[in-house]
PANUVEX-197415 format. One record per residue: residue in three letters; x, y, z of N, C-alpha, C in turn. Coordinates in steps of 0.2 Angstrom, whole numbers, padded with zeros to 4 digits, always signed. Atoms other than C-alpha are relative to their C-alpha. Layout:
N
AlaXYZXYZXYZ ...
This chain:
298
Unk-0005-0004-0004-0097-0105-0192-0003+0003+0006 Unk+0006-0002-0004-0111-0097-0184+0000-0004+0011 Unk+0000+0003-0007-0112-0111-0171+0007-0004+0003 Unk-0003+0002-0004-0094-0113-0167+0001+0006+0003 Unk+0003-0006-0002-0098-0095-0162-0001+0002+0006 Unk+0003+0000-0005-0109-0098-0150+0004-0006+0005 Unk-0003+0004-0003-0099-0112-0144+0005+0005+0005 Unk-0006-0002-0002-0084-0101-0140-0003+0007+0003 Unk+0005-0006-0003-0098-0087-0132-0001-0006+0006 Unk-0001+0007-0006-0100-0103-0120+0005+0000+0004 Unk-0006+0003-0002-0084-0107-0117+0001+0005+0004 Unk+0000-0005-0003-0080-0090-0112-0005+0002+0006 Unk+0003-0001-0003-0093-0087-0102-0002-0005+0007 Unk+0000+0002-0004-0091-0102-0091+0007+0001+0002 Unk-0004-0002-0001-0073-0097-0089+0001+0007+0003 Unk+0000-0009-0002-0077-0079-0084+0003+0002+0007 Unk-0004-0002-0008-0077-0080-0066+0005-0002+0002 Unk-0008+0002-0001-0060-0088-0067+0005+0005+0001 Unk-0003-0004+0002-0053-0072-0073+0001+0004+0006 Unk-0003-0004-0003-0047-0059-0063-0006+0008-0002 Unk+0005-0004+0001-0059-0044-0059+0004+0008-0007 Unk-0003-0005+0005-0047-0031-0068-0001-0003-0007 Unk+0000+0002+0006-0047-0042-0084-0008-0001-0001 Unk+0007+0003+0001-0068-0047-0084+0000+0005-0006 Unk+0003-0006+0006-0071-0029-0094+0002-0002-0008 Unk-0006-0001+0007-0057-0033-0108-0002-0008-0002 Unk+0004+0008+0003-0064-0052-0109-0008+0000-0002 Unk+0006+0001+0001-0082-0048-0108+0000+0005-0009 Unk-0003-0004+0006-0076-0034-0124-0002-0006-0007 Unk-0002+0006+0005-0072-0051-0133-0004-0004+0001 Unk+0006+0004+0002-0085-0059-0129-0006+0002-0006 Unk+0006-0003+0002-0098-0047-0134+0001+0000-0008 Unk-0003+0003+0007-0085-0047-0153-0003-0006-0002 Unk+0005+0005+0002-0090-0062-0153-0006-0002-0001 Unk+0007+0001+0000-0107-0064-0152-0002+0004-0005 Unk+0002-0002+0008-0107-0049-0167+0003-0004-0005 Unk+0001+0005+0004-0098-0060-0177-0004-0005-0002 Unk+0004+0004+0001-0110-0074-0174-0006+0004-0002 Unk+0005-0003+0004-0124-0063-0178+0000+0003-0005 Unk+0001-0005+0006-0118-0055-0194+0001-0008-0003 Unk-0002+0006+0006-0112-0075-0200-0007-0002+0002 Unk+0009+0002+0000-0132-0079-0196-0003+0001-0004 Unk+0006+0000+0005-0139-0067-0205+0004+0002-0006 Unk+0000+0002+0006-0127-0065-0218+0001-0006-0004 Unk-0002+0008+0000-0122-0084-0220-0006-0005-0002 Unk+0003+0007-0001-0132-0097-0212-0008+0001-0003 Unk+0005+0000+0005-0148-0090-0216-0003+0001-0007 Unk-0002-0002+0008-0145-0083-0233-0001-0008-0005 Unk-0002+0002+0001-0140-0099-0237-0006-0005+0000 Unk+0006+0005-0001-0156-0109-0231-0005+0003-0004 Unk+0007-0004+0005-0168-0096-0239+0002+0000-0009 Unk-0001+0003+0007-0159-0095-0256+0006-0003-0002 Unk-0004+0004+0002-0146-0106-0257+0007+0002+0000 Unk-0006-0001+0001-0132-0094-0258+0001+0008+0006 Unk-0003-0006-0004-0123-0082-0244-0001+0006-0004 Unk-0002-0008+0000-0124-0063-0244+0008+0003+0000 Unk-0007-0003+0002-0104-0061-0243+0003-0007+0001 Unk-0005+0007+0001-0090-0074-0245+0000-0001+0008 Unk-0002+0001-0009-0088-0083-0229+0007+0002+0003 Unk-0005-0001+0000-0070-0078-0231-0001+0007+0005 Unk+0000-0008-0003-0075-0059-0225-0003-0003+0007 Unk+0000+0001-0008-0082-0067-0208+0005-0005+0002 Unk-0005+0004-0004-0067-0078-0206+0003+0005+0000 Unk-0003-0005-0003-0057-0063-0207-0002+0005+0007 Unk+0004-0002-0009-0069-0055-0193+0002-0001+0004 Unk-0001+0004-0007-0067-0069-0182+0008-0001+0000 Unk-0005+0003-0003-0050-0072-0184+0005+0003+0007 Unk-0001-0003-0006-0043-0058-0174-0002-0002+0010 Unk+0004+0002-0007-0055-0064-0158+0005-0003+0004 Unk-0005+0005-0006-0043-0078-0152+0005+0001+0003 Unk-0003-0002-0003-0030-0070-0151+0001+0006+0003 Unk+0004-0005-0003-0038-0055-0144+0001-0004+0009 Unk+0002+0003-0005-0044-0067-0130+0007-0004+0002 Unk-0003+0002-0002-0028-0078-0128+0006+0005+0003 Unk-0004-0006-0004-0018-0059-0125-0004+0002+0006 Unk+0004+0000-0005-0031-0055-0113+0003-0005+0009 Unk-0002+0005-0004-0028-0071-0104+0005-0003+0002 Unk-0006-0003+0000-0011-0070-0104+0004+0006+0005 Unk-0003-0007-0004-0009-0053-0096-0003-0001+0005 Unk+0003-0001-0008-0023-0059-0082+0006-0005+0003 Unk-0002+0006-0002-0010-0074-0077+0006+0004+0000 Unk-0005-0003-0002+0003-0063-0078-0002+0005+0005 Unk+0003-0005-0007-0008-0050-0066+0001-0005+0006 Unk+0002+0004-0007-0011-0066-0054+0006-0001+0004 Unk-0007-0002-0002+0007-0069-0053+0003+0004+0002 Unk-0002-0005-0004+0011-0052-0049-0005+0001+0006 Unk+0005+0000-0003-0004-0053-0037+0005-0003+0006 Unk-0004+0004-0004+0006-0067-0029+0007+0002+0003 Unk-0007-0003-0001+0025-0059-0030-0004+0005+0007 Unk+0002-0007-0002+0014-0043-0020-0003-0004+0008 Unk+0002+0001-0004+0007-0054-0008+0005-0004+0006 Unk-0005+0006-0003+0022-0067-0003+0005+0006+0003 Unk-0003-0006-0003+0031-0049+0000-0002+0005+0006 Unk+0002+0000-0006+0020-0043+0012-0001-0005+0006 Unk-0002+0003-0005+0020-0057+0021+0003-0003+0003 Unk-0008-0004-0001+0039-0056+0022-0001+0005+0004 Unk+0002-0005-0006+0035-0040+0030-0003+0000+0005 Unk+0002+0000-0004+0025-0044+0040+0002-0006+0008 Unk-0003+0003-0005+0035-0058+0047+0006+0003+0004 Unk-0005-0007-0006+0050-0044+0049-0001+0000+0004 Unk+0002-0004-0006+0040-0034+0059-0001-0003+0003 Unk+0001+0004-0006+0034-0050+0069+0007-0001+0003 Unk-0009+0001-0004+0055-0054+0073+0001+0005+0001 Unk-0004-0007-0001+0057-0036+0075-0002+0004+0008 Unk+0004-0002-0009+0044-0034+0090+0006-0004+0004 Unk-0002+0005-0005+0049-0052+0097+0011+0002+0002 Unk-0008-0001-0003+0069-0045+0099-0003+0007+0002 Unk-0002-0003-0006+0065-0029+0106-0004-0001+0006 Unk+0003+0002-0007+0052-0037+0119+0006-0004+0004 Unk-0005+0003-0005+0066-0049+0124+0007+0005-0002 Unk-0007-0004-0002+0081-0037+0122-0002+0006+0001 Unk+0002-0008-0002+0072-0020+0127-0004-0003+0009 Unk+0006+0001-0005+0056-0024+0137+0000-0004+0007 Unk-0002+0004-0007+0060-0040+0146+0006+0002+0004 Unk-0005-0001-0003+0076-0037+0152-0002+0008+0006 Unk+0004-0006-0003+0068-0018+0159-0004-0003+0007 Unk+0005+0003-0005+0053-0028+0168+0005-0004+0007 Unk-0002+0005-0006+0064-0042+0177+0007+0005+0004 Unk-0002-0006-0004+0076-0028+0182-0003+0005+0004 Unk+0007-0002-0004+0059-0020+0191+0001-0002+0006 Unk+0002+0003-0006+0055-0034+0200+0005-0004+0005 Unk-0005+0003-0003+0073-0038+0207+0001+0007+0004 Unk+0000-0003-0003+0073-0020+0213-0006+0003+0008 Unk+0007+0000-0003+0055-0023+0220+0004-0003+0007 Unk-0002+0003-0007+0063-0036+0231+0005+0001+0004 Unk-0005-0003-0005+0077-0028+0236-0002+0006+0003 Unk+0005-0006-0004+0068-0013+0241-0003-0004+0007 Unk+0004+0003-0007+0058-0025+0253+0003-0001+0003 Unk-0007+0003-0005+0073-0033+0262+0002+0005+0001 Unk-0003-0007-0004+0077-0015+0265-0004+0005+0004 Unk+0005-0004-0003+0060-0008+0273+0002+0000+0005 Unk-0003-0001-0006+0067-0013+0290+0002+0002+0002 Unk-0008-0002-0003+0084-0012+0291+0002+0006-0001 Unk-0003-0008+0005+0087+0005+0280-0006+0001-0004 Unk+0005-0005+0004+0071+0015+0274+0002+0004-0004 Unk-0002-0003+0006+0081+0025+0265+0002-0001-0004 Unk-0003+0003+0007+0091+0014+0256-0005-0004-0005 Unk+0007+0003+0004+0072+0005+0252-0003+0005-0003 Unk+0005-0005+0002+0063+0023+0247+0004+0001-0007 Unk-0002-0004+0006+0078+0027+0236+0000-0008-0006 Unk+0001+0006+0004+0077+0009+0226-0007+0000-0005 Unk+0007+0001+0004+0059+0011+0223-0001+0005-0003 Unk-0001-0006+0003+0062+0030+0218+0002-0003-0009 Unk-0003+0003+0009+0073+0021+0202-0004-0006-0002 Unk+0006+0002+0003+0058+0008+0202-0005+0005-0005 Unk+0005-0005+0004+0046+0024+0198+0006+0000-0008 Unk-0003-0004+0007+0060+0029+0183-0001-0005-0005 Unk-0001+0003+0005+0061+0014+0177-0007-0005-0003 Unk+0008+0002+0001+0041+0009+0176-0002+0005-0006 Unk+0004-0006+0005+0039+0025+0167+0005+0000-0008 Unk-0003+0000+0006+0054+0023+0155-0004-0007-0005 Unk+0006+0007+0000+0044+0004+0152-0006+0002-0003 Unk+0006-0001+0002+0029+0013+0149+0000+0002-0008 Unk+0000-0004+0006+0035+0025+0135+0003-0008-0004 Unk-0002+0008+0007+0045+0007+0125-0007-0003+0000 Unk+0007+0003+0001+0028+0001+0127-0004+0003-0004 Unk+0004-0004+0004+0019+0013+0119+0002+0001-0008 Unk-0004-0004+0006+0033+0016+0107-0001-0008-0006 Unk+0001+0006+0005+0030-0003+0102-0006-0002-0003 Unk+0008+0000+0000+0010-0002+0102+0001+0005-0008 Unk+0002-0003+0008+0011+0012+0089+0006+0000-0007 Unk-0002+0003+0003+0024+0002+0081-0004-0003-0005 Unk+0006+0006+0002+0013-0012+0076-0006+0004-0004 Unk+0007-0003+0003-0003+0002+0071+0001+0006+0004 Unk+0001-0007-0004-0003+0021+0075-0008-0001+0003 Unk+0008-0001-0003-0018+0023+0088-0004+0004-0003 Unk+0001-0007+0003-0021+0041+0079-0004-0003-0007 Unk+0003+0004+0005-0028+0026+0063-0008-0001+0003 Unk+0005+0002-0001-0041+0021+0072-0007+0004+0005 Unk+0004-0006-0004-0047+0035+0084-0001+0007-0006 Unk+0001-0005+0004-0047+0050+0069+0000-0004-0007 Unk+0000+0001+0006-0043+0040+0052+0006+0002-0003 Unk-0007-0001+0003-0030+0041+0037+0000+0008+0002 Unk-0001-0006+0004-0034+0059+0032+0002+0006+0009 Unk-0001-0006-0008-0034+0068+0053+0005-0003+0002 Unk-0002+0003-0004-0023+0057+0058+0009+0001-0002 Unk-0006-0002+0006-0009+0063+0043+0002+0008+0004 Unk+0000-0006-0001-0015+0081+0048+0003+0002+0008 Unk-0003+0000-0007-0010+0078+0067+0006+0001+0000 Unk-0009-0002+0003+0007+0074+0061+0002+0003+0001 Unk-0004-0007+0001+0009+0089+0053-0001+0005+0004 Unk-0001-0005-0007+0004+0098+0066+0004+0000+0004 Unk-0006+0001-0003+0014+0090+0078+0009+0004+0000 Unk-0007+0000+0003+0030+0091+0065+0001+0009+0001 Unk+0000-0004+0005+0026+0109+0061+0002+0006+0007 Unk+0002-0006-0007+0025+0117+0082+0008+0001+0000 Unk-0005-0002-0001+0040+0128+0086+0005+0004-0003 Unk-0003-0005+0004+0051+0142+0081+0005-0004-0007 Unk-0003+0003+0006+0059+0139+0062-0004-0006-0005 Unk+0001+0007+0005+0048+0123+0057-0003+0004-0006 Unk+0004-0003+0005+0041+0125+0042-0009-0001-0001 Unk+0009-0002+0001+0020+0129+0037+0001-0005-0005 Unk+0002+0005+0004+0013+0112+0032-0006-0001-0002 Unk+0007-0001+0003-0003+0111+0021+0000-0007-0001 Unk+0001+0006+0001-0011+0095+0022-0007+0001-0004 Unk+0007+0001+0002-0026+0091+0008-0001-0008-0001 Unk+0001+0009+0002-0032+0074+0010-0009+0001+0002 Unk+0006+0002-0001-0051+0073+0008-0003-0006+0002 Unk+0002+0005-0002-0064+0061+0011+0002-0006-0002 Unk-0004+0005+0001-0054+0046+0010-0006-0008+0001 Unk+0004+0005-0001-0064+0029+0006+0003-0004+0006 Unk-0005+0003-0006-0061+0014+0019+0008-0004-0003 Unk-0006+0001+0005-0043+0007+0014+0001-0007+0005 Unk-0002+0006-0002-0035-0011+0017+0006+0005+0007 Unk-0004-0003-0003-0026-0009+0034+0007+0001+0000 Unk-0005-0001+0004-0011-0012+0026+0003+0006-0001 Unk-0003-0005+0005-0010+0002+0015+0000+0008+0004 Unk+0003-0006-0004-0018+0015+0028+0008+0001+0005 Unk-0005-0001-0004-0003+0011+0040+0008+0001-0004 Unk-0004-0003+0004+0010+0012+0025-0002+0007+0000 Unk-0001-0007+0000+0003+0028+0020+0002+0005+0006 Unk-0001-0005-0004+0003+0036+0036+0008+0000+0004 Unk-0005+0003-0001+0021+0029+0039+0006+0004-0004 Unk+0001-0004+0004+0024+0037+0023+0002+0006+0000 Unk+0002-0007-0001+0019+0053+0025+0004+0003+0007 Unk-0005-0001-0007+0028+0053+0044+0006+0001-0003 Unk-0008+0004+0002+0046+0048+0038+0002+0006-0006 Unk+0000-0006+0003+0043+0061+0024+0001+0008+0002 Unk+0001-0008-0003+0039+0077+0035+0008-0001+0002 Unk-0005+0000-0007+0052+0070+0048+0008+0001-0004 Unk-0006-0004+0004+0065+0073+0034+0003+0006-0002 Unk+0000-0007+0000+0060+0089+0031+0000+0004+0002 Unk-0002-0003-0005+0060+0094+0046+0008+0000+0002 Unk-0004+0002-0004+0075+0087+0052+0008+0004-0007 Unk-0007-0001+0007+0086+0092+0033-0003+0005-0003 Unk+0002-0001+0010+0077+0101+0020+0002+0010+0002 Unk+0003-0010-0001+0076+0121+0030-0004+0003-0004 Unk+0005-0002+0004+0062+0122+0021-0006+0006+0004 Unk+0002-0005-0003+0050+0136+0023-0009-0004-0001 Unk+0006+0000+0003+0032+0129+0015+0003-0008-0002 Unk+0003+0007+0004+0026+0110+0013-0005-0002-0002 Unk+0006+0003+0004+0013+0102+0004-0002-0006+0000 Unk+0000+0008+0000+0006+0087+0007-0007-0001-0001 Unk+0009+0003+0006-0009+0078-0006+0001-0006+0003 Unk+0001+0008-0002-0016+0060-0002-0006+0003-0004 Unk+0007+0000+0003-0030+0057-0013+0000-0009-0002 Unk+0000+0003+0003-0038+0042-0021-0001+0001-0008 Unk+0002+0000+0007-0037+0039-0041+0000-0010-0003 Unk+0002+0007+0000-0045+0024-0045+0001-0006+0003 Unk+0000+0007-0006-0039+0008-0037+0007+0001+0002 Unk-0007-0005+0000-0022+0019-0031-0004+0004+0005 Unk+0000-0006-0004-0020+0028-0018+0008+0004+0001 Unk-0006-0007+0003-0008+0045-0021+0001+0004+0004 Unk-0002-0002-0007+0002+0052-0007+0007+0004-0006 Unk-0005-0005+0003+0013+0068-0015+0003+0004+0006 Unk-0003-0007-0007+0025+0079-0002+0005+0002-0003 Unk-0003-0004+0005+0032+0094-0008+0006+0005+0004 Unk-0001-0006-0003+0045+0106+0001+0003+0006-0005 Unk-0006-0005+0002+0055+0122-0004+0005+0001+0003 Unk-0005-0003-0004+0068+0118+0007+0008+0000-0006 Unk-0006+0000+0003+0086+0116+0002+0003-0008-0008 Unk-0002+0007+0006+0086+0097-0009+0005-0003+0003 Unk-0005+0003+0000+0098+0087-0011+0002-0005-0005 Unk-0003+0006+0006+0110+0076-0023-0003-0007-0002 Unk+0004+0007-0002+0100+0061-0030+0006-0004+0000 Unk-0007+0006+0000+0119+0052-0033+0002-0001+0006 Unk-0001+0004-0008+0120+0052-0012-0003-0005+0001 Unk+0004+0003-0003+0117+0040-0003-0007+0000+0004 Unk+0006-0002-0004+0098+0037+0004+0001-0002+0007 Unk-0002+0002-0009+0097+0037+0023-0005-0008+0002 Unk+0004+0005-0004+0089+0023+0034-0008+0000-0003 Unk+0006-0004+0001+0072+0033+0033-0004-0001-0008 Unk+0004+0002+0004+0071+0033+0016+0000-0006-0005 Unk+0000+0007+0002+0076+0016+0012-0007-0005+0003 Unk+0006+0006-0004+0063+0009+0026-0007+0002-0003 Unk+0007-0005+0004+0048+0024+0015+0002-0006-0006 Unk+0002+0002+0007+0053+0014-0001-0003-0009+0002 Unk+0001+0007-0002+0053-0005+0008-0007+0002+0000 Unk+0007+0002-0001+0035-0002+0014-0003+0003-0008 Unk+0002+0001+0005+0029+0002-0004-0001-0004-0004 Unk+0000+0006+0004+0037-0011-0014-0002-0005+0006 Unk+0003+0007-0003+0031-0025+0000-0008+0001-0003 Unk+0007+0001+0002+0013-0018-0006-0003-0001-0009 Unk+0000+0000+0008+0017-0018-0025-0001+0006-0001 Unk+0001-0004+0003+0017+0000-0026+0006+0004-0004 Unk-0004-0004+0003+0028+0014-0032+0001+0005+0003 Unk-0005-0005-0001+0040+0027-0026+0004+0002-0002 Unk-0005-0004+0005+0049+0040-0033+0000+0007+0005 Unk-0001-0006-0001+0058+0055-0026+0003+0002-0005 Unk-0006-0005+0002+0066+0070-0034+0003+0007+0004 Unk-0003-0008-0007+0077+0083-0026+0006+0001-0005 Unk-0007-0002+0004+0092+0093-0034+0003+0009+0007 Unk+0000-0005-0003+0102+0105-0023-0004+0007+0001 Unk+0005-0006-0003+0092+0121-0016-0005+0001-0006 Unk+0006+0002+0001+0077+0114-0025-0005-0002+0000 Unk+0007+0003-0005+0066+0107-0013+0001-0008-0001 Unk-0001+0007+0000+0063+0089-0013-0007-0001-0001 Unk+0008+0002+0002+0045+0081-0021+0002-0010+0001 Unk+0004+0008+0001+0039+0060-0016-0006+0001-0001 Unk+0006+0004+0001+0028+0052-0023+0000-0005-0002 Unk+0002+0008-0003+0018+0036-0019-0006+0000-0003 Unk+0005+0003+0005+0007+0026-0028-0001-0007+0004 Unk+0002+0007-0006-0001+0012-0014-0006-0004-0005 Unk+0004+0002+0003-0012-0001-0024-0006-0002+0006 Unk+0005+0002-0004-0030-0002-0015-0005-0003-0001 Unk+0006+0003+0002-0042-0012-0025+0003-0007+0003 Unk+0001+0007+0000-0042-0032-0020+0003-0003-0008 Unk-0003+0001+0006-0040-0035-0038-0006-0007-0002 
């Protein structure tokens, strides 16, 4: 028995890195079951038996040991195949999302931007065939070229920090949360927003542009609905999770309403990354989200 033991400490062992890094612990568990069962069927068993002829316990008491093991191991490997699978659902979902957002630029660069640009360049030229003849009918062309460069400019920028807040890469998740609230928070009535988000490890770009997407959509509700006096906004990591909590005092609201745009597009970016969101709100008792972004690789 001993050496089908070590066999199946083998087997397992050349199977290992197959597994998935969340399951290694729960398998290498079962290994190590294993190899005690081989070493108690050793020295109570095999060798017992070469030295005087007869076992120290019936071998029935290590088949019952061992028996448990396989199916220990076969639940094990079962749940990681069922993990990979979700792994897959989690990733075919983002890159759904991300092909969205690529159709979502490409129609407003041709039904925003472009149309903007070749309405420019058609006043550029009519401006010119008018510098002659009527300077003023050319000054004032190029007057609503200025308006319309600088309108241009802002759909530009508005598409850049579309795609990646720039505020990610020059500050980070956790200052870049805090600017926000600041932002959201300047001017007579807004409400006083506490942000605590500590040293935040580095995150998949993903999750960091979710979060901070998150946490925007969030304030910009409770700014805009809640007449809240006091917000609270936590981001922390716990374990291979990252935990984004925002809390007002403002007024609530019926969870049996309809959710708006905002908080349908806040739950869409969580479930594309396999997370979790959850609001609660009840008339004039504030309103609490929270998000749960997964950030380990797996």
């Amino acid at each position: 028995m001993s050496l089908l033991l070590v066999v199946a400490i083998v087997g397992i062992g050349v199977r290992f890195r197959a597994v998935s890094a969340v399951r290694r612990r729960q398998v290498a568990g079962i290994a190590a079951s294993v190899a005690i069962t081989a070493l108690a069927s050793l020295v109570l068993i095999d060798l017992p038996i070469l030295i005087g002829g007869a076992p120290l316990v019936p071998r029935e008491a290590i088949a019952a040991l061992a028996l448990p093991i396989p199916i220990f191991l076969a639940l094990a490997l079962w749940q990681d195949r069922g993990f990979r699978l979700d792994r897959l659902r989690r990733s075919q979902m983002t890159l759904l999302h991300a092909r969205e957002e690529e159709r979502q630029l490409r129609r407003d660069l041709h039904d925003g931007l472009g149309p903007t640009l070749a309405a420019i360049g058609l006043k550029v030229d009519t401006a010119a065939s008018w510098v002659d003849r009527d300077p003023a009918t050319a000054e004032k062309l190029l007057g609503e070229v200025r308006r319309d460069l600088s309108a241009a400019l802002v759909e530009t920028r508005r598409l850049v920090r579309g795609l990646r807040p720039p505020a990610l890469d020059e500050l980070g998740l956790a200052e870049a949360i805090r600017q926000a609230a600041d932002e959201l928070s300047v001017g007579e009535g807004q409400p006083a927003i506490a942000v605590t988000a500590g040293d935040l490890p580095t995150l998949p770009a993903a999750v960091e542009v979710a979060a901070y997407r998150i946490v925007q959509e969030s304030l910009t509700n409770v700014v805009r609905h809640a007449s809240a006096e006091h917000v609270d906004v936590r981001v922390w990591v716990d374990g291979d999770s990252l935990r984004i909590d925002v809390s007002d005092d403002g007024v609530g609201f019926d969870m049996g309403s309809r959710p708006g745009v905002g908080t349908e597009a806040m739950r869409e970016r969580v479930e594309a990354l396999g997370g979790d969101c959850r609001i609660a709100s009840a008339p004039e008792a504030g309103t609490r989200v929270t998000v749960m972004l997964p950030v380990s690789p797996g």
